[in-house]
C-alpha positions as CSV (number, residue, x, y, z in Angstrom):
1,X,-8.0,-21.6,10.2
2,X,-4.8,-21.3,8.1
3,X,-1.1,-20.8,8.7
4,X,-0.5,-17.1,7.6
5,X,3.2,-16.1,7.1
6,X,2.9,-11.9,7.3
7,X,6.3,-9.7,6.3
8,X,6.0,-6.3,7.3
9,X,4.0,-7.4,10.5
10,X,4.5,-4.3,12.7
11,X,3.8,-1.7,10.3
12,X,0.5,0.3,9.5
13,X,-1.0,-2.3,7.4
14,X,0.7,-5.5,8.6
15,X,0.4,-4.7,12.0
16,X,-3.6,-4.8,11.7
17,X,-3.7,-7.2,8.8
18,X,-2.0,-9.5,11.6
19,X,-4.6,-8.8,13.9
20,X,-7.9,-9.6,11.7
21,X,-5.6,-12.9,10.7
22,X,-5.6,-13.9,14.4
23,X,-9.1,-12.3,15.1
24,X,-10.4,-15.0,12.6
25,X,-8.6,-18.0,14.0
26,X,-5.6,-18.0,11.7
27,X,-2.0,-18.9,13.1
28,X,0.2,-15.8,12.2
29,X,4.0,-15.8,11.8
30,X,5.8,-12.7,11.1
31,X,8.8,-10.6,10.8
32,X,9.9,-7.3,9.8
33,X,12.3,-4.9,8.7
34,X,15.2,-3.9,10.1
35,X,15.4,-6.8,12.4
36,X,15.1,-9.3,9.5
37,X,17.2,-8.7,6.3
38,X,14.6,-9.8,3.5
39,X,17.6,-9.2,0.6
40,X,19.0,-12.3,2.5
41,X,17.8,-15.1,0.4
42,X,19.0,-17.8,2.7
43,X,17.2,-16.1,5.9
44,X,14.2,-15.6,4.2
45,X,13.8,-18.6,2.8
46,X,14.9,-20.7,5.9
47,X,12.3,-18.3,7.8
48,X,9.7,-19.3,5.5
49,X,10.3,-23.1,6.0
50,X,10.3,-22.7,9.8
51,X,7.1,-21.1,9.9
52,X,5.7,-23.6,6.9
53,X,2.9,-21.1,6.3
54,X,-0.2,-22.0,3.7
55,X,0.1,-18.2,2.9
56,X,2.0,-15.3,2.7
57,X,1.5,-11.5,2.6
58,X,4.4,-9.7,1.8
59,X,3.3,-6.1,3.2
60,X,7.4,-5.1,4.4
61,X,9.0,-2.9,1.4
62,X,10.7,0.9,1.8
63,X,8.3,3.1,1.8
64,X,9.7,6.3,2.0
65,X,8.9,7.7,-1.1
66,X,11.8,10.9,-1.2
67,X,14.7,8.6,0.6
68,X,14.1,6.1,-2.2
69,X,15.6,8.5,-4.3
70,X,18.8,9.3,-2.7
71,X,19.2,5.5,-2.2
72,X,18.3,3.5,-4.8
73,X,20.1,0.5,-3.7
74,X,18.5,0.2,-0.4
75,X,15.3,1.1,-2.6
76,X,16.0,-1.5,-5.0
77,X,17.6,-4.4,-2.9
78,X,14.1,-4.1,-0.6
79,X,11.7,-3.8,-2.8
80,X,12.9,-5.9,-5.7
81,X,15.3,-8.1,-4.1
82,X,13.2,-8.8,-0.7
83,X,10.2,-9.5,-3.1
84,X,11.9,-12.1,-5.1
85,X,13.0,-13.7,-2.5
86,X,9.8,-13.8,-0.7
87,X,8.6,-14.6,-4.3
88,X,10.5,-18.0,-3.9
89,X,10.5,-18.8,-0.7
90,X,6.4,-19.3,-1.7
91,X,6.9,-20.8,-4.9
92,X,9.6,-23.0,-3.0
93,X,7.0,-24.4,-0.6
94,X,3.9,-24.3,-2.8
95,X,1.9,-22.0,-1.5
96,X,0.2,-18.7,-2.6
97,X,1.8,-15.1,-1.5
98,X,-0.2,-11.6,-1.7
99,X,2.0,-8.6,-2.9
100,X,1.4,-5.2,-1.6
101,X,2.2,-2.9,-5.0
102,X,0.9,0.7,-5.5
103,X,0.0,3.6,-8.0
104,X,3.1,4.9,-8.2
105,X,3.5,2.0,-11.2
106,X,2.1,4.5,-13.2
107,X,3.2,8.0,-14.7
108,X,0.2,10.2,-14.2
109,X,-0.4,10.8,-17.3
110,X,-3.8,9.1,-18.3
111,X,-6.9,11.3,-18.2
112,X,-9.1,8.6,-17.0
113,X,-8.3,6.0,-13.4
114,X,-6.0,3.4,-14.5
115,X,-7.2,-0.1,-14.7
116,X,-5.4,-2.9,-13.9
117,X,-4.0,-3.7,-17.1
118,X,-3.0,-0.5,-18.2
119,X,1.0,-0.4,-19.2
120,X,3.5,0.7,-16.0
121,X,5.9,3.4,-16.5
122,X,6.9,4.4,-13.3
123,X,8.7,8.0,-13.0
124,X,10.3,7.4,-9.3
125,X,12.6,5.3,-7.4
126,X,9.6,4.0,-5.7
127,X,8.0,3.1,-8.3
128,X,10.1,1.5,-10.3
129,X,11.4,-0.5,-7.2
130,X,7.9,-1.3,-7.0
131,X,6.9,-2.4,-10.1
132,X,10.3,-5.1,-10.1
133,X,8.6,-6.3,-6.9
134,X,5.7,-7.0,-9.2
135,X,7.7,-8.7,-12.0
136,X,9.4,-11.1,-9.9
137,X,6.0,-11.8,-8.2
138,X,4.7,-12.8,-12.0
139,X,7.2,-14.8,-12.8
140,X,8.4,-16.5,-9.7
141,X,5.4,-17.7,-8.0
142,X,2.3,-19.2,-10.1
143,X,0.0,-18.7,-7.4
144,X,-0.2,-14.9,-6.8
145,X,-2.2,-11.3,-5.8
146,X,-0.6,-8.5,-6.5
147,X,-2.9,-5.7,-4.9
148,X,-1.9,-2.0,-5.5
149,X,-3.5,0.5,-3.1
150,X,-2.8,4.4,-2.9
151,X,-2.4,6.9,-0.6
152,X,-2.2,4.2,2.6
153,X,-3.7,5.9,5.9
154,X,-3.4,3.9,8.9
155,X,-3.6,3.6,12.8
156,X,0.0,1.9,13.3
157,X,2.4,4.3,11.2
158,X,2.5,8.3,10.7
159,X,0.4,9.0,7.4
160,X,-0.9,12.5,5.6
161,X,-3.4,12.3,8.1
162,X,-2.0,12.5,10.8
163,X,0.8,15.3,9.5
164,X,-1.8,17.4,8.6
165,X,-4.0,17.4,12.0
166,X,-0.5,17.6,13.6
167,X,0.8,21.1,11.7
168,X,-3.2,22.3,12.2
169,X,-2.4,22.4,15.3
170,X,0.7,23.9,15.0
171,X,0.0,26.7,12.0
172,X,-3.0,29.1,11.1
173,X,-2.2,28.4,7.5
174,X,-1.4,25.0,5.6
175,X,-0.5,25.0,1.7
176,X,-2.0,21.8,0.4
177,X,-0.8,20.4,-3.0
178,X,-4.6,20.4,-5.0
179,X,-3.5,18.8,-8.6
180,X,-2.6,15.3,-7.5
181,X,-5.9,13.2,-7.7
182,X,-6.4,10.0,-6.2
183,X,-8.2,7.5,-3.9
184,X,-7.2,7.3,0.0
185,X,-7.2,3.4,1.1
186,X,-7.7,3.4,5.0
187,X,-6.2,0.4,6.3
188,X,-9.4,-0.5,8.9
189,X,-11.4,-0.9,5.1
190,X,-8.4,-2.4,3.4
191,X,-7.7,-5.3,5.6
192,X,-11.0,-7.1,5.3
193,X,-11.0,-7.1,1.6
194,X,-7.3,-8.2,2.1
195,X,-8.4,-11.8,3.5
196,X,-11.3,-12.1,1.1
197,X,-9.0,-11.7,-1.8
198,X,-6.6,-14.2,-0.6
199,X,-9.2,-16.7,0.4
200,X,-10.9,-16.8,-3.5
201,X,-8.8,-18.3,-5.3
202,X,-9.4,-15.9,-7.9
203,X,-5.3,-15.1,-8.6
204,X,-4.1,-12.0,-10.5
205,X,-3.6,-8.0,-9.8
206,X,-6.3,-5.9,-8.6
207,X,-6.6,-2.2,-7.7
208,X,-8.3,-1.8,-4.4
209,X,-8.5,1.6,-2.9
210,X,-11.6,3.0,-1.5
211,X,-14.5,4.2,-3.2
212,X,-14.0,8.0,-5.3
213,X,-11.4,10.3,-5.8
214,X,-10.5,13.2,-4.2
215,X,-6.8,15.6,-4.0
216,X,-4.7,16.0,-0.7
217,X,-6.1,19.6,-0.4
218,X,-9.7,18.4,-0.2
219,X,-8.7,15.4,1.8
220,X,-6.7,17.6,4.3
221,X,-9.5,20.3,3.6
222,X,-12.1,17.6,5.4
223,X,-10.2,16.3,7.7
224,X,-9.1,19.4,9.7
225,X,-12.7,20.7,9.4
226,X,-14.2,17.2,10.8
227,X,-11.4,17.6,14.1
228,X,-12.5,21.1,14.2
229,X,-9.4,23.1,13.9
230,X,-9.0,26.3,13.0
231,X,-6.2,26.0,10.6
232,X,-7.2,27.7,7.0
233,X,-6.0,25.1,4.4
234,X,-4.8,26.6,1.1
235,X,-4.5,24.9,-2.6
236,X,-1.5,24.9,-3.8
237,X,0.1,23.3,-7.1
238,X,3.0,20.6,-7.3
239,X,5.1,22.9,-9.0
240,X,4.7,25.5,-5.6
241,X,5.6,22.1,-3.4
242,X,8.4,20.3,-5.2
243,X,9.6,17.2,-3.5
244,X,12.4,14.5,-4.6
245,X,10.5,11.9,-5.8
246,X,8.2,13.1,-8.8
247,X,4.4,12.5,-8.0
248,X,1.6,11.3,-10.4
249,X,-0.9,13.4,-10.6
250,X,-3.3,11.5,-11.7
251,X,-3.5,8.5,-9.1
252,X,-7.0,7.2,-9.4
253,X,-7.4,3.5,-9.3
254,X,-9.9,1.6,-10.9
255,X,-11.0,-1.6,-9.6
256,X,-12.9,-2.8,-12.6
257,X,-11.2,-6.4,-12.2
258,X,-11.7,-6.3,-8.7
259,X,-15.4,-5.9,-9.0
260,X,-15.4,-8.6,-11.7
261,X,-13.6,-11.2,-9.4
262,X,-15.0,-10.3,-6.1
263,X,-17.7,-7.4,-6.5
264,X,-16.3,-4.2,-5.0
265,X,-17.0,-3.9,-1.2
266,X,-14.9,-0.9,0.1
267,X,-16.9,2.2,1.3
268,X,-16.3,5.9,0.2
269,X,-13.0,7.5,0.9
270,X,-15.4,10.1,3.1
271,X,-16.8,7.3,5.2
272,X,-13.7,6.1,5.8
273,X,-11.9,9.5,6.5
274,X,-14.5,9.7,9.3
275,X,-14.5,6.4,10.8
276,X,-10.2,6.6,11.0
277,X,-10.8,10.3,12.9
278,X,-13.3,8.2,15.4
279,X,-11.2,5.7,16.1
């Protein structure tokens, strides 16, 4: 049993993270955005001594990938700012934090999955608000995970996933972006591996995502077909779909430290498209 401190701990991963923390005998403490202000250093860090946790996650951050770039400063002061100061507030009472990063660290541009050491050079607000979230984590807390995961699909939140059943429903025809490739990291498959990295000892970044790539088309392309609609999805290029925040198209993870550290336990994106649709 341990103390777990969880920020974020009503969204789509926190919200089940918290769960499996209890589930397993842990003590959990959390709060959340917007009722707790984590750019306040003072009330995160008096939080933190009140709950006197022998771990953190820090899952909270902004999320919304488009709105971070028409406000960079909320983007910024949540993602940067709120991870500093949960940052300290662990290095303040000696104990080891997990940071929840993601792929878009990286521009795309590689030909091959990135591995974990492979340089950052985010191209959106996102990411770069990110990947300050991650420096601060390096250099203010010596005991540290910084996990980055891609293309998050949970129970507790809306996801692709569920969009896309949705506007099946709703349309005979959905246009589906096919040049972004990636790995899908369902949350249920996520969350175990979550506590086993945290519990090992073994600090430093990982990429966990599940197993194989795929593109939203074929991802959307499976799910509607598993649910049986009768929608007919259509590929479709990034260029036909342009949103605000610029996209990498090539997302793929590679867990190659992961698998060194801890051996690589996550099942296949496709088992665990199915097993979200199920539940």
């Amino acid at each position: 049993m341990r103390r777990i401190l969880i920020t974020g701990h009503l969204g789509m991963l926190g919200s089940e993270l918290s769960l499996a923390c209890e589930d397993q005998g842990d003590e959990v403490t959390g709060f959340d955005l917007p009722d707790v202000d984590i750019t306040n250093r003072a009330r995160v860090l008096q939080l933190a001594g009140d709950a006197d946790p022998e771990f953190i996650f820090h899952c909270a951050a902004f999320t919304q990938v488009d709105q971070c770039e028409s406000d960079v400063d909320k983007a910024m002061r949540v993602n940067a700012i709120g991870t500093q100061n949960v940052a300290l507030a662990a290095e303040s009472l000696g104990v080891p934090m997990l940071y929840i990063s993601t792929d878009y660290i990286f521009d795309g541009t590689k030909p091959a999955p990135y591995d974990e050491w492979d340089v950052a050079n985010p191209q959106s607000i996102y990411g770069r608000s990110k990947y300050a979230g991650e420096c601060f984590v390096r250099q203010l807390c010596q005991w540290h995970y910084i996990v980055r995961v891609s293309w998050l699909i949970g129970r507790n939140g809306p996801n692709f996933i569920e969009t896309i059943l949705r506007l099946a429903r709703e349309r005979s025809e959905l246009r589906v972006v096919n040049d972004q490739h990636g790995s899908p990291t369902f949350v249920s498959d996520l969350v175990p591996e979550l506590l086993r990295v945290s519990e090992s000892g073994a600090f430093g970044t990982y990429h966990i995502t599940n197993r194989g790539f795929t593109t939203w088309y074929e991802l959307a392309k499976q799910a509607v077909a598993l649910k049986g609609l009768a929608a007919n999805v259509v590929p479709c290029s990034t260029e036909e779909h342009p949103r605000p925040a610029r996209r990498p198209q090539n997302s793929r993870l590679s867990p190659t430290l992961y698998a060194l550290a801890l051996g690589n336990e996550m099942p296949a994106w496709e088992k665990g498209l199915k097993d979200y649709l199920k539940s």
